[in-house]
FISEDREN-503888 format. One record per residue: residue in one letter; z, x, y of N, C-alpha, C, CB in turn. Coordinates in steps of 0.1 Angstrom, whole numbers, plus 2048, in hexadecimal, padded with zeros to 3 digits. Glycine has a CB too. Example, Ala and Ser with C-alpha at 12.3 -4.5 7.8 and 13.67 -1.06 7.14 Angstrom:
2
a84E8847C784E87B7D384E8847DF85A8717D3s8478807EA8478897F584F88180083988D7FA
END
This chain:
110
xD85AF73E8D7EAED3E0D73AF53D8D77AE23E8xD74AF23CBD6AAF63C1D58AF63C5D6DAEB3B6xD50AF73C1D44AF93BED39AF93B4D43B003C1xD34AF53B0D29AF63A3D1DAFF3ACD22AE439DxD15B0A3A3D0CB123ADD02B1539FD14B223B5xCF8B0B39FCE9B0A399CE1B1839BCE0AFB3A1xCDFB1C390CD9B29395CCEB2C384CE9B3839AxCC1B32388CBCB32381CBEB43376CB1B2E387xCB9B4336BCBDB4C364CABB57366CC2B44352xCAAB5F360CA0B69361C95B62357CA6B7935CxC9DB5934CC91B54341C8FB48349C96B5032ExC8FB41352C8CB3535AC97B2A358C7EB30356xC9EB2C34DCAAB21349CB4B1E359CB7B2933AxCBAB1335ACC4B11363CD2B1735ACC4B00368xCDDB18366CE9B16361CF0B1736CCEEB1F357xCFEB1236CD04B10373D14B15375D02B06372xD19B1E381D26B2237ED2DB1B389D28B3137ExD3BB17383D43B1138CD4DB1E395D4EB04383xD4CB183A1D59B1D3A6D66B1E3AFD57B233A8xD6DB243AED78B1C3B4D77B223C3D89B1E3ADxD80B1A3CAD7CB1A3D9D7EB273DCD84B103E3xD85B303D9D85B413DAD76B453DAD8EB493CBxD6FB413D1D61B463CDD61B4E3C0D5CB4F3D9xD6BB4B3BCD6AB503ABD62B493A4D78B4F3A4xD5CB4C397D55B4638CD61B48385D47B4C387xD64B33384D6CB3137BD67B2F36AD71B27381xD5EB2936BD55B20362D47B26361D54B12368xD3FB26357D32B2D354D2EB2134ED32B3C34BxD1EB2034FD19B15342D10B1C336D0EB09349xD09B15335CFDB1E329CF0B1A32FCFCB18316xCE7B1D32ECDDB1C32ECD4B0C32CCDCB24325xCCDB05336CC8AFF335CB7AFA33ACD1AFC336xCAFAF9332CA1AF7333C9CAED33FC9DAF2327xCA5AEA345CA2ADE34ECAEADC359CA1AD0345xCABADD366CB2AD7371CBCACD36DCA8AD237AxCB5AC3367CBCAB3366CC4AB835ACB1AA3361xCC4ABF352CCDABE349CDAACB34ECC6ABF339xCD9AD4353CE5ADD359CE7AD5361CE5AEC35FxCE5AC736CCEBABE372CF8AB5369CE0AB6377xCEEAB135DCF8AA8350D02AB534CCEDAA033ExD02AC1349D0BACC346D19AC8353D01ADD347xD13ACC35FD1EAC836DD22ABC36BD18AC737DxD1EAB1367D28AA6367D32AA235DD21A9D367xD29AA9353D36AAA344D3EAB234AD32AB1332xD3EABE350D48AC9353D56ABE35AD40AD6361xD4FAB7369D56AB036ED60AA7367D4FAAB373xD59A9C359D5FA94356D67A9C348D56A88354xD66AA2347D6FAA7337D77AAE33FD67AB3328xD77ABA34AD80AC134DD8EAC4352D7DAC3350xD95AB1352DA0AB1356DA6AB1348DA3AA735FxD9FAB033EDA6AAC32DDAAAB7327D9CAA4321xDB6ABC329DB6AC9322DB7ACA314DC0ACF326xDBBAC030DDB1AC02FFDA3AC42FFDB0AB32F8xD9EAC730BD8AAC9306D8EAD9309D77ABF316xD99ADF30AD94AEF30ED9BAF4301D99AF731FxD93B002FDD96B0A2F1D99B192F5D89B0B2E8xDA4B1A2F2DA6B262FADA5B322F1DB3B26300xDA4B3D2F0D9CB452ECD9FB532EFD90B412F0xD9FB5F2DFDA1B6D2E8D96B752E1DB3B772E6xD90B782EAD85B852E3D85B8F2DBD82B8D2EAxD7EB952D6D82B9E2CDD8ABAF2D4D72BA02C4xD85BAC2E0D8FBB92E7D9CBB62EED86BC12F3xDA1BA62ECDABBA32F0DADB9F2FCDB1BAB2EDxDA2B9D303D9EB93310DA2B8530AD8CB93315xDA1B7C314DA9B6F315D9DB6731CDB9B6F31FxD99B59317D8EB54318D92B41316D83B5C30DxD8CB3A31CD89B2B319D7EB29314D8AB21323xD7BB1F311D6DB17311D72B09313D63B18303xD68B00319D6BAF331BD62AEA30FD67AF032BxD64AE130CD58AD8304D5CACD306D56AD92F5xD4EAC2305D4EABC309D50AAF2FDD47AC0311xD58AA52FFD5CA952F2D54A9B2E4D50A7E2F9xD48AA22E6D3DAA12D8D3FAAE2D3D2BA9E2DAxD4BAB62DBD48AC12D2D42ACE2D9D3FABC2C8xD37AC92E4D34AD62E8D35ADD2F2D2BAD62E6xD31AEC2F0D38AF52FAD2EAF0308D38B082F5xD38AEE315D31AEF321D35AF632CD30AE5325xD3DB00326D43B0B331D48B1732DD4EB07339xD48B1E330D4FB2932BD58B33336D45B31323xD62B37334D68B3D341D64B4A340D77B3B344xD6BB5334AD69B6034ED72B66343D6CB6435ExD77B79340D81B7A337D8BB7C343D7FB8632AxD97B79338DA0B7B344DADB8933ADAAB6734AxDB6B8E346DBFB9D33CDC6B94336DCBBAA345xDCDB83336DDBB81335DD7B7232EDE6B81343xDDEB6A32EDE1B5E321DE4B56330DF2B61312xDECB5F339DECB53344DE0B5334EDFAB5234CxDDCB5C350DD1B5F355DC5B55353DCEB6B350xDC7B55341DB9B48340DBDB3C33FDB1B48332xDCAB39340DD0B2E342DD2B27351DDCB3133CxDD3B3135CDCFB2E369DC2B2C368DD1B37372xDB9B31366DABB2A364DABB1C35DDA0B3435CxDADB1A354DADB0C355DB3B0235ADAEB0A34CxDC0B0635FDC3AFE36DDBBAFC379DCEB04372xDB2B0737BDAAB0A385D9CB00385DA6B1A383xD95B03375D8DAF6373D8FAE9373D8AAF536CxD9AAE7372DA2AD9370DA3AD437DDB1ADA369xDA9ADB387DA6AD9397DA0AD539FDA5ADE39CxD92AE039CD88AE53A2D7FADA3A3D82AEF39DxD78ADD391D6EAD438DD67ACA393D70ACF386xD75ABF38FD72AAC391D6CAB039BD7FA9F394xD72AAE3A8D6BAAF3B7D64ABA3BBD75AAE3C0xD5CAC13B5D54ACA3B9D47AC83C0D53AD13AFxD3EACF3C4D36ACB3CDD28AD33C8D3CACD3DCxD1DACD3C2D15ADB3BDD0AADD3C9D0DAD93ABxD02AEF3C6CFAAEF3CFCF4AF83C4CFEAF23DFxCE4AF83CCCDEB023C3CD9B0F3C8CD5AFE3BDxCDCB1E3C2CDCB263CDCCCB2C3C6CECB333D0xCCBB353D4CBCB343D8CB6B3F3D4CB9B313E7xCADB423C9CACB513CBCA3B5C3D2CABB553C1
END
C-alpha cells in the first residue's frame, strides 16, 4: 500500500512524496509555504490521479522519461522520478493510479 511522506525542505517549505508500497518515490510535489496547503496538494493528488487525462508525459532533454500529474485547473502537482524507458514511466503512472487514492500520509521527523 502506498504512502504520502510530509517532509520539510531546508528553506522551511513542506512537500510531499508519494510512495509505493516497495518504498519507492513515485510522486514528488513542489514546494509549499504551509502544512495545510501540501495537505490540499495530497488530496488533489488522490482525487485527479486515477484520470489519466491529468498526466503529461514527458522526455527530458537527455532522453529520460518523465510524467507530471495536474490537477482539473491546469496545475502541476507532482512530478515523477526519470525513468530509462517509455514503459518504465508508464508503469509509474499505473503505480500512482493504484497507490495514491488509498494512501495513508505521515510526516517524517527530522
Amino acid at each position: 500500500m502506498g504512502k504520502f511522506v510530509i517532509s520539510t525542505r531546508s528553506n522551511g517549505d513542506f512537500q510531499f512524496n508519494l510512495k509505493a508500497g516497495n518504498g519507492e518515490i513515485i510522486l514528488t510535489s513542489q514546494g509549499y509555504s504551509s502544512k495545510a496547503s501540501c495537505n490540499n496538494g495530497i488530496e488533489s493528488v488522490k482525487k485527479n490521479s486515477p484520470d489519466d487525462n491529468r498526466y503529461e508525459r514527458k522526455t527530458s532533454t537527455n532522453d529520460k522519461h518523465y510524467f507530471v500529474l495536474k490537477a482539473g485547473n491546469g496545475e502541476i502537482i507532482g512530478n515523477s522520478q526519470m525513468y530509462e524507458s517509455t514503459s518504465g514511466r508508464d508503469n509509474g503512472i499505473e503505480s500512482v493510479k493504484k497507490n495514491a487514492p488509498d494512501a495513508t500520509v505521515e510526516e517524517q521527523v527530522s
